[in-house]
N, C-alpha and C positions, 0 to 999 in steps of 0.2 A: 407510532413511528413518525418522523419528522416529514424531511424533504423540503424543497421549492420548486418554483418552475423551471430551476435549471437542473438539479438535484434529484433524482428519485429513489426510494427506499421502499426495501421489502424483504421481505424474510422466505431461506430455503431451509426450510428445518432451522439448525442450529447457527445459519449462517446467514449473516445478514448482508443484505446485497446493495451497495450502491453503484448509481449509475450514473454517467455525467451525461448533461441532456440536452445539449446546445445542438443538436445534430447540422439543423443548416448552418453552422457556424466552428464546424468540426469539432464541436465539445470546447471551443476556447474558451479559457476560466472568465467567470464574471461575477461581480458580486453575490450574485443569488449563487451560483455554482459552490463558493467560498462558503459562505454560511450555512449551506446543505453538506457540506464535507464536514465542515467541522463539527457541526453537531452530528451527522452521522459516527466521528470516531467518540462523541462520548457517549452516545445511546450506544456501541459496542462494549464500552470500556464497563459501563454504568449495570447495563443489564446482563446478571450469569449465567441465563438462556441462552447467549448470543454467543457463539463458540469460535465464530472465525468470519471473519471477513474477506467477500469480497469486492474488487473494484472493478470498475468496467464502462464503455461508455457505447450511445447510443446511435444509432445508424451507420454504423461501420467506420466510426472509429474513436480513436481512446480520448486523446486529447491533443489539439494542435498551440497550446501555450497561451498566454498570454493575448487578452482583447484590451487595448487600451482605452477605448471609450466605454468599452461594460464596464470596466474598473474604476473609472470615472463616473460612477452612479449617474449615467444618464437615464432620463425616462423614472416613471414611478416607480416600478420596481427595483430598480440601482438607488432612488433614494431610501425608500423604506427600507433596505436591506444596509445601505450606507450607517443610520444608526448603530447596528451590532459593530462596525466596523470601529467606531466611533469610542462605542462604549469598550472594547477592547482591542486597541491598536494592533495587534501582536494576533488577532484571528487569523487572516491570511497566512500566516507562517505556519501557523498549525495546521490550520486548511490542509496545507501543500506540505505536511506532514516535515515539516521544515525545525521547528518549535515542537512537537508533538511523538509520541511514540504508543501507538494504542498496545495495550496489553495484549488482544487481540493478535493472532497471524493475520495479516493481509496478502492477500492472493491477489496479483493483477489478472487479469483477461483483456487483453489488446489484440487488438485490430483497425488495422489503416494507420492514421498518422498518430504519434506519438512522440511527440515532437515538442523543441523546447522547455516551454514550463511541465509540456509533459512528460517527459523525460524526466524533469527531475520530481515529481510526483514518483515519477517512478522509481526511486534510488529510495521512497520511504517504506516502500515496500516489501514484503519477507519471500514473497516465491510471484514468480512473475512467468504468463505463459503469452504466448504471439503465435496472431495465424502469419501465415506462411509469408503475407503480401504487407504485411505491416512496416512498419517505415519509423524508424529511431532519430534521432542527433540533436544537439544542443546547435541551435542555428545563431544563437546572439552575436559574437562576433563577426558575422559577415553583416552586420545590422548595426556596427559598432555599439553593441549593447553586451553587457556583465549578465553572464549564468547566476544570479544573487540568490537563485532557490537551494543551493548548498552544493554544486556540482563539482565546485573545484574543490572543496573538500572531501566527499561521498564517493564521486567515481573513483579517485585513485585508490580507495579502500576497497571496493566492489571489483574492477578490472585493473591486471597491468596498467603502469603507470603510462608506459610508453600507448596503449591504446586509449587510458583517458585522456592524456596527453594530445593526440590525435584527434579523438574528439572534439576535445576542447576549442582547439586553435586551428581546423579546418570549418568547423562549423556545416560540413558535408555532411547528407544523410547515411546512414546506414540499413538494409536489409534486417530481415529479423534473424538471416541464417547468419550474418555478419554480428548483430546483435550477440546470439545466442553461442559464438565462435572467441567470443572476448571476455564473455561469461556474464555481460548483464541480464541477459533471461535466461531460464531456462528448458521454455518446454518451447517448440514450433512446430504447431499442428497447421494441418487444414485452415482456412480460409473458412470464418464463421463456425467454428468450434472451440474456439478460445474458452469462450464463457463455459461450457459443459465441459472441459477437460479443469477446468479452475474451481469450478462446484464440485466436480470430481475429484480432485485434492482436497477440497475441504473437506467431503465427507468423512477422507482417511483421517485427518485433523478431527474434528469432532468425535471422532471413536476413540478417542486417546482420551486419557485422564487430563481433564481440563486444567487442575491444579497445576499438572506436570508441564503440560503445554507452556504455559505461561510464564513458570521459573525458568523453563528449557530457553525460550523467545529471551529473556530478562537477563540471560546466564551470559547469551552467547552477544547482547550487545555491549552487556556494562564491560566485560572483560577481554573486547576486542583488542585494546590500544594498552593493555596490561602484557608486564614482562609475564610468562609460563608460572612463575613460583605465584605473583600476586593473584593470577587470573585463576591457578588452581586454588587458593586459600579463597578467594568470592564465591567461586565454583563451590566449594564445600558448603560453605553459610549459606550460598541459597537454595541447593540443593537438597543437605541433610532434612530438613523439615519436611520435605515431600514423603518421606519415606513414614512421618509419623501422622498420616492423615488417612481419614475411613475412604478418597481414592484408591491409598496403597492397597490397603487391605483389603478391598471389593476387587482391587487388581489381579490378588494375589489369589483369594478365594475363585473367582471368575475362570483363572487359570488352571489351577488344578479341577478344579466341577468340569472343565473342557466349555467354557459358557463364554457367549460372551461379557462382558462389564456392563454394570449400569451403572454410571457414574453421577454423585449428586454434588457434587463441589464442597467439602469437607473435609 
């Protein structure tokens, strides 16, 4: 398993967990953060052990955006990490899952600020859960700065237009129960249970046919911005082939035995 000093990585069972680790700096991204992200989504993508991902960050909260002098590789760790930046311009966007789409479900766990670039980290996301006191919004425009992590194209897909809209162009925080009322998250627990209700999703995730997982994840983004007729004729191609794999059939045997599945990716 990878990680950096900003970055940490670990495994729960099937689910591999990253964490963003700037805490005295509310998790804002910085180059090590960036390079511990991205290779954390291809150690998910790479390894078939790894069944689901989650995201989450350290000392109570998720991520408050953007550090401009991290980003500017100051200090020896900004430079050494500067290289990977270097040698593929286009990291960062994956990073921030901008450029990138893991095969993997990703689960957020947020808590406290979420803000900004975290924010749109968090539109890369497939289920996303907030404790109670966690805190949303795209603040760029009161900063005369551009959301460029994908927001003005992402949110209006994810929530009413008139609420990305709002978003957008008050650059106001939002609540997680506000958050979770416009449809960008959707679980709002407790205050410091984010991460265990998020692991507790994935477990449900992991008990599923991995194979199926994946095509299902795969089905429902290629065929988002598809008219009905195109989106069910994808829907069929990449579906039909799940049904001819020893998943199906451990599914099917498992079911009738009353058992449950052990599923070995095949």
């Amino acid at each position: 398993m990878g990680g950096t000093e900003h970055l940490t990585v670990r495994r729960e069972g099937a689910t591999l967990v990253l964490t963003l680790n700037r805490p005295d700096a509310r998790n804002a991204l910085s180059l090590g953060m960036l390079v511990g992200l991205y290779d954390g989504w291809v150690e998910a993508d790479e390894d078939d052990t790894v069944r689901s991902v989650v995201l989450t960050g350290a000392g109570g909260s998720f991520c408050a955006g953007m550090d401009l002098k991290a980003l500017a590789g100051q200090g020896m760790d900004g430079e050494r990490h500067r290289d990977r930046l270097t040698a593929d311009p286009d990291l960062h966007w994956k990073a921030m899952l901008r450029h990138h789409r893991p095969r993997k479900p990703v689960i957020a766990a947020v808590e406290g600020y979420c803000v900004a670039g975290g924010t749109e980290i968090l539109q890369g996301t497939d289920i996303r859960v907030a404790g109670e006191s966690a805190t949303f919004g795209l603040f760029e425009v009161r900063r005369g700065l551009f959301p460029i992590g994908g927001s003005t194209v992402r949110l209006q897909r994810q929530i009413p237009r008139t609420h990305a809209l709002e978003m957008l162009l008050t650059g106001r925080p939002y609540t997680a129960r506000e958050a979770a009322g416009v449809g960008l998250i959707g679980h709002v627990v407790p205050d410091g249970t984010a991460l265990a209700k998020a692991l507790e999703i994935a477990e449900l995730v992991n008990s599923c046919g991995p194979l199926a997982v994946e095509a299902v994840k795969a089905s429902v983004y290629e065929t988002a911005e598809m008219t009905e007729s195109d989106g069910l004729a994808a829907e069929l191609k990449r579906g039909w082939p799940v049904f001819d794999t020893a998943d199906a059939r451990e599914g099917a045997r498992a079911f009738a035995e009353k058992r449950p599945p052990v599923y070995k990716r095949a």
